[in-house]
N, C-alpha and C positions, 0 to 999 in steps of 0.2 A: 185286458185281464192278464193278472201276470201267472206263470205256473211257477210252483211252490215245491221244493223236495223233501217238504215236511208234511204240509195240509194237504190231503188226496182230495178233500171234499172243496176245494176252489174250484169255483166254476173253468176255472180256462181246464182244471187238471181234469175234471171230468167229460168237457167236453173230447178235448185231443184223443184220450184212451178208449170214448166213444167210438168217435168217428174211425180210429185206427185200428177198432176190432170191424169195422163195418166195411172199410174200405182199404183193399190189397194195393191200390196208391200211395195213399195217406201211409199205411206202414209201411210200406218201403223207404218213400222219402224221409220216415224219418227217424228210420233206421240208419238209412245213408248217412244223411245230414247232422243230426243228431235235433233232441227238442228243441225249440225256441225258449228264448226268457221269456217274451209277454206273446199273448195273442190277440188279436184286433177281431172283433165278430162283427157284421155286418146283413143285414137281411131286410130288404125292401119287401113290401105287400105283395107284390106278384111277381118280384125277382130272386133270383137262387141266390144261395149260402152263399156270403164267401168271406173270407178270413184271412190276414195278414199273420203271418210268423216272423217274428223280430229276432235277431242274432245281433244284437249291438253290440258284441265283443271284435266283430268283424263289418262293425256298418253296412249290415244289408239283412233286406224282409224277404219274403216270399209270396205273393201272391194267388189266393188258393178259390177258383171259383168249382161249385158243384153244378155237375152236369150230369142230369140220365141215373143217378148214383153212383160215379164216377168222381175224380177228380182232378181238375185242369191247372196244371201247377208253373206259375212263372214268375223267372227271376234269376239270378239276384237280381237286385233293386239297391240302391240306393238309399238308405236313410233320411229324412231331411235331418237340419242339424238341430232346427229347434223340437225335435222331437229327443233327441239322444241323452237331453238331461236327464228327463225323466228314466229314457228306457236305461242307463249308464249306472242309477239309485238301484234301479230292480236287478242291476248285475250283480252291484256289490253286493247286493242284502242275500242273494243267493249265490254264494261260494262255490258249489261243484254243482256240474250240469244234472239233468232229469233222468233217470233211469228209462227212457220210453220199453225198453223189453219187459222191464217189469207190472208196466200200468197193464200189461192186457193179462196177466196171472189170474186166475180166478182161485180164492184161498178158499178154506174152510171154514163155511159160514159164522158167526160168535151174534151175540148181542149188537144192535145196530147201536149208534151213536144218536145220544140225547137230542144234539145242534141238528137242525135241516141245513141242508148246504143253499147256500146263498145262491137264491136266481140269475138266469144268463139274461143279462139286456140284450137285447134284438136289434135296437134303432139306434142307441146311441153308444157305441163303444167307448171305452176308458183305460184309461190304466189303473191296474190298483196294486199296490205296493202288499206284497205278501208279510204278514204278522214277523217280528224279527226274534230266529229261535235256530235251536245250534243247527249246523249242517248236518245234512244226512241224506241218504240214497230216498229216492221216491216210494213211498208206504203203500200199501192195498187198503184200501178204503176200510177192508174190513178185519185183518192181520197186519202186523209190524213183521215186515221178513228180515234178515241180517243185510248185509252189505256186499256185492256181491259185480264183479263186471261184468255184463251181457254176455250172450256166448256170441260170437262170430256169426253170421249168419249164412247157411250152408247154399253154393252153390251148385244148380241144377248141375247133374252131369249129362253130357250131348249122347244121346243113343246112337250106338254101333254105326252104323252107316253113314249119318251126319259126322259122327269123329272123323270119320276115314276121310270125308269131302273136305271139311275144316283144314285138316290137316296136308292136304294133296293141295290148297290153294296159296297163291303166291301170298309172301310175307308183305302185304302192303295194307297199310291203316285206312282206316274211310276218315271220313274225316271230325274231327271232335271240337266240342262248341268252347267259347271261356269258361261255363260253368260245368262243363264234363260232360252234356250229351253228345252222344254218336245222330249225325245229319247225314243221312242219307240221301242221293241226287238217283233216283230212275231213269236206268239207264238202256233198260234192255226191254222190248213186250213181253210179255205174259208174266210181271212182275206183280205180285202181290203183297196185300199186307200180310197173309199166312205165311209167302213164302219168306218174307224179310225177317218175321217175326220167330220164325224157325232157325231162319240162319244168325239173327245176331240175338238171340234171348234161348235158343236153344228150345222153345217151346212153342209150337206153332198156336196154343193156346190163346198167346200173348196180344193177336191180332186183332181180337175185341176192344180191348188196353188199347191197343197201339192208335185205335181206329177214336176211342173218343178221345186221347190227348190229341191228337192231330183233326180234333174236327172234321172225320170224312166219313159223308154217309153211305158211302160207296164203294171196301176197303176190296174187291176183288175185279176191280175198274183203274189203276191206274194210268198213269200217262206217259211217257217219257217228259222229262224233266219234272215232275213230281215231285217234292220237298218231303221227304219223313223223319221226321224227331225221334228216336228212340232213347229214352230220360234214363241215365247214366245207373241209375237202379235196379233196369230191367235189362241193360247189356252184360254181355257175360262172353262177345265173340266180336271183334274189331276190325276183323279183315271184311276188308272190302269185297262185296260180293263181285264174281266175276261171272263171264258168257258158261262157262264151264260145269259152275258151280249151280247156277241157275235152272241148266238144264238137269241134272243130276239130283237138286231138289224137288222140279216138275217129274222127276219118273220117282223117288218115292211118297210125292204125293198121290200119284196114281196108281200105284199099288198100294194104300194104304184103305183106297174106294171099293 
């Protein structure tokens, strides 16, 4: 399905703006990233969601399976080539990218539209080439708003105590993937997902996140040498955790009990 910066009501445009009021992954990544031109849906009888994101300006998809109501996001990827004709048509026809900060706007109700919006296939995905009409910022299904650039998107500030640790720990990076995540190796016991999720996302919130992108049903059980992904979205702090800092996270989580 292709997304459209004119038609709100194409299925791929209402899916995306669904799922990206639904789920604090999904909008992030694609806030980061920015929208795809087409999206691929997919859904077997007793298998989860999952959906390809195309960027064929840059030869490469993204891979999106739902989990738990979460979402497990890999890639880049690759294009194949005989797919790129097609997805290369849907670039041209759509001139300037998707507005995604705008699809989750909720306007002021008006009169609904005559047309029902065209059904999502389930089984068989497609491309479909979006209706050919002038450029334009992404619309509200139900208002036309003016043209407008996203705002930035505001980053957490670290609370008092965590600044001070950040800041006291030696200037050295952990280490970061080709496509931008921070991979962290466990290296010390009493490591958790709270406590990583504090130091490099600044919000120990994050550890639920952290816990279904990384597949682990057990995020306050680590191991030394443990692998953690943390998706270049929800980083916001690069230095590599050290013995120090570690300890010093363990005494304000215990005083926070």
């Amino acid at each position: 399905m292709a997304l459209s910066a004119d038609n709100p009501y194409l299925a791929g445009n209402l899916l995306v703006s669904k799922e990206m009021e639904r789920s604090p992954e999904l909008k992030g990544f694609v806030q980061h990233r920015g929208a795809p031109t087409a999206v691929e849906v997919r859904k077997d009888a007793f298998g989860p969601l999952l959906m390809n994101f195309f960027y064929p300006e840059t030869r490469q998809y993204y891979n999106l399976e739902e989990i738990e109501g979460g979402w497990i996001i890999n890639g880049p990827l690759t294009i194949e080539p005989e797919r790129m004709t097609d997805l290369m048509r849907l670039s041209r026809s759509t001139s300037e990218p998707i507005d995604a900060a705008q699809a989750l706007q909720h306007p002021e109700p008006s009169p609904a539209p005559t047309t029902s919006p065209p059904p999502l296939k389930s089984f068989h995905p497609e491309l479909v080439k979006p209706p050919p009409t002038a450029p334009a910022s992404f619309k509200s299904p139900l208002k036309s708003r003016p043209r407008a650039a996203p705002p930035a998107p505001e980053l957490p500030a670290a609370p008092v105590g965590l600044e001070s640790i950040i800041a006291a720990a030696p200037d050295r990076s952990a280490e970061i993937s080709p496509r931008g995540d921070l991979v962290h190796y466990v290296t010390y016991p009493g490591e958790t997902l709270s406590v990583l999720a504090r130091w490099y996302t600044l919000d120990r919130q994050n550890a639920a996140r952290l816990a279904r992108i990384n597949k682990m049903t057990n995020p306050d059980e680590l191991a030394v040498g443990d692998i953690v992904v943390i998706p270049s979205y929800l980083t916001h702090n690069q230095k590599l955790l050290t013995a120090e800092a570690l300890k010093a996270l363990q005494q304000i989580a215990q005083s926070e009990r």
